[in-house]
C-alpha positions as CSV (number, residue, x, y, z in Angstrom):
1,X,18.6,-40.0,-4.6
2,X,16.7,-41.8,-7.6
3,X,15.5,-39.6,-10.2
4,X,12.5,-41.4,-12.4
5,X,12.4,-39.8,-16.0
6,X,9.0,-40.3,-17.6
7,X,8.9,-39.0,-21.4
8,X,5.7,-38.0,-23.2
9,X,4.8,-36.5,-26.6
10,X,1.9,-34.1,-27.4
11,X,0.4,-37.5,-28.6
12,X,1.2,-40.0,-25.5
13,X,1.3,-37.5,-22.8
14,X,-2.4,-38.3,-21.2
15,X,-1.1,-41.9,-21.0
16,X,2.0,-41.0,-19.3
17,X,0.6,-38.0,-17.0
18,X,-2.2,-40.7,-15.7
19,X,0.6,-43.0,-14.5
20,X,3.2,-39.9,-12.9
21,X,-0.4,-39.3,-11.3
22,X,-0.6,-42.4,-9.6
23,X,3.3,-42.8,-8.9
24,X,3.1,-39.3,-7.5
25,X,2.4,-40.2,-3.6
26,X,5.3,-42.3,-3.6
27,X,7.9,-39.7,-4.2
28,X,8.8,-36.9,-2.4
29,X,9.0,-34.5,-5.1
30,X,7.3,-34.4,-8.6
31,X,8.1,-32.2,-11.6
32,X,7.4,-31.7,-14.9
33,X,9.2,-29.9,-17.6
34,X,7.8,-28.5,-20.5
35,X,10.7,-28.8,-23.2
36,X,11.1,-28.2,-27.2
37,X,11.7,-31.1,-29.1
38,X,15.2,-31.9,-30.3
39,X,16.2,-31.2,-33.5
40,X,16.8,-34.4,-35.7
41,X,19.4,-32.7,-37.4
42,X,21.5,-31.6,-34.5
43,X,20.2,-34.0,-31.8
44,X,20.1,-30.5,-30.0
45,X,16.5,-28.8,-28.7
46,X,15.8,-25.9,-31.5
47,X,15.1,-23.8,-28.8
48,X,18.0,-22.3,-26.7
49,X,16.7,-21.7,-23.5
50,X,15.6,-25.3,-23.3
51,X,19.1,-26.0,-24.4
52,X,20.8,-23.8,-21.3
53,X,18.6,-25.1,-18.8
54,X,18.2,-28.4,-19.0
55,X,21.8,-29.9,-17.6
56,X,21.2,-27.5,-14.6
57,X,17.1,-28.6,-14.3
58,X,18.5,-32.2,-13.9
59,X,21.6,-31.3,-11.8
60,X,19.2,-30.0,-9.3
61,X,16.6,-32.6,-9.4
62,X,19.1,-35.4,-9.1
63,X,20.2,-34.3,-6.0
64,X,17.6,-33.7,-4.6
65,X,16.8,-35.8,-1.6
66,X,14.6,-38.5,-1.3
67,X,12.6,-39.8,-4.5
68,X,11.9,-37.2,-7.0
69,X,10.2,-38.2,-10.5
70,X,10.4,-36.2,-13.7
71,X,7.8,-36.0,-16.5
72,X,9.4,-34.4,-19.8
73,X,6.5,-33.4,-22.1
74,X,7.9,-32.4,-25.5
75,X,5.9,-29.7,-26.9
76,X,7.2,-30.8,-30.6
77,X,8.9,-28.9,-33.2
78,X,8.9,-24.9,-33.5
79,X,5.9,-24.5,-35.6
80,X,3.5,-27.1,-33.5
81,X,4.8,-25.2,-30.5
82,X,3.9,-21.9,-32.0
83,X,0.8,-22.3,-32.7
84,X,-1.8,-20.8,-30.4
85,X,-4.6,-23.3,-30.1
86,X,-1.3,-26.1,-28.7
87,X,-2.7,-28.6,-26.1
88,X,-0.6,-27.1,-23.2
89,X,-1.0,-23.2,-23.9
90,X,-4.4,-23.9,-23.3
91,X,-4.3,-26.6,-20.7
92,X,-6.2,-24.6,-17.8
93,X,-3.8,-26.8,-15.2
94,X,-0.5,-25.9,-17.6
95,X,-0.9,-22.7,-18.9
96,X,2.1,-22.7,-20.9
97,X,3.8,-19.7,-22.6
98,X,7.4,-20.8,-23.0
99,X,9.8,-23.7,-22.5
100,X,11.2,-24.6,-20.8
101,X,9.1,-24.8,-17.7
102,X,9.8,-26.3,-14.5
103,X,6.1,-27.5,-12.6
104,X,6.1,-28.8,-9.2
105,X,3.3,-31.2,-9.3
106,X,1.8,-31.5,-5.8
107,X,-1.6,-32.8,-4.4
108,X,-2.9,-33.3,-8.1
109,X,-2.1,-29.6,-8.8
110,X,0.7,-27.1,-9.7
111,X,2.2,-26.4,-6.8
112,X,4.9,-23.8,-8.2
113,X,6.6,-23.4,-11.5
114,X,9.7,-21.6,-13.3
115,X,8.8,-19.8,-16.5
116,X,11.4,-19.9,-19.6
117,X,13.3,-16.9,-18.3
118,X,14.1,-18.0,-15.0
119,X,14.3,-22.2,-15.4
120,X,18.2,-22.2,-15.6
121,X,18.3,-20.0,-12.1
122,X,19.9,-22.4,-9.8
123,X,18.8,-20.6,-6.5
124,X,15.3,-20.7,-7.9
125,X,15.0,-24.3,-9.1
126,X,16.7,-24.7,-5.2
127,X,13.5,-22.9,-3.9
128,X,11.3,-24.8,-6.3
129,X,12.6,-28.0,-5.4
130,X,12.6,-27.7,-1.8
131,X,8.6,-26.5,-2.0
132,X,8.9,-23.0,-0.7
């Protein structure tokens, strides 16, 4: 089934998160993923985990059934991420401590999410997909 990709930066992502709100009720499944930047030199995220997980984050989501829409929200460069006071560390709906993370977005909430560690764990992104 369709997989709509939203991208937002630090900078555009109220925009962008007011819109995957209102799109939400029309999909099945909505997630958001919490990514490093890539690096301009490489074209590749600076941050490894990211870098592991992603190809299997989208495997998953794309076949996935029924409509399924994806917000990426770049956290920006190693040092912007780092720092303590960042927008989505302290974010009381987000929360968050490492990327990548995986958020089920459900009924204007988190419904469930994968931490750094664990988004790359097919069985788990299974689980997370499927809503239980």
């Amino acid at each position: 089934m369709p997989l709509k990709v939203l991208d937002a930066t630090i900078s555009s992502f109220d925009s962008v998160f007011e819109k995957f709100r209102e799109e939400a009720p029309k999909n099945k499944a909505n997630f958001i993923l919490f990514l490093a930047d890539k690096d301009p030199s490489t074209s590749l995220s600076w941050c490894p985990d990211c870098v592991r997980a992603e190809p299997v984050i989208y495997k998953k989501l794309e076949a996935a059934p029924g409509d399924v829409a994806l917000l990426r929200a770049y956290v920006g460069d190693k040092p912007t991420w780092r720092t303590p006071q960042h927008p989505w560390r302290v974010d009381s709906r987000f929360k968050i401590s490492g990327v990548p993370t995986l958020v089920r977005w459900e009924n204007d909430a988190v419904k469930g999410r994968l931490e750094d560690y664990e988004a790359h764990v097919e069985k788990k992104i299974d689980t997370l997909v499927s809503g239980n």
